[in-house]
C-alpha positions, 0 to 999 in steps of 0.5 A: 261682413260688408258694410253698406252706405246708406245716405242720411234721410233728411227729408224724412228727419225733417218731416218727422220733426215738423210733426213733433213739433206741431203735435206739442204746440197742439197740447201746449196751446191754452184751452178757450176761455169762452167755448162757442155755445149756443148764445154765440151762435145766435149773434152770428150774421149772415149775408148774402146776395139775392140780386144786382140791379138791371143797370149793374150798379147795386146790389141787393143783399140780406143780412141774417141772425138769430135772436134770443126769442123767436123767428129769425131776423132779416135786414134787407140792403142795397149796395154800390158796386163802386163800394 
């Protein structure tokens, strides 16, 4: 019987444990206190930006949300591109 030299795997070991350790973090972590519904979805802002000046010196941008009732909320802004 012959025995053959087989070199230890350690990127394998690595890889495996890293796995390991992400898999009990994922169940160890507390569950939300608070689950993103619906109401937390309707504070949410968007924005976005519709037109830059001729002159490329501001910016015309809309910020969007929903509210409680009714249609869905738009505030129009400028902004200078200095900041």
């Amino acid at each position: 019987m012959s025995c053959i030299y087989r070199p230890f795997a350690w990127p394998s070991l690595l890889s495996a444990l890293i796995v390991l350790l992400c898999t009990v973090s994922l169940y160890a972590a507390p569950p939300d206190k608070n689950p993103f519904g619906l109401d937390d979805y309707s504070t949410l802002h968007r924005a976005r930006a519709l037109a830059v000046a001729p002159d490329g010196k501001t910016v015309l941008f809309v910020t969007s949300y929903d509210g409680e009732k009714g249609k869905t909320k738009r505030e129009w802004h400028t902004v200078s591109l200095a900041g």
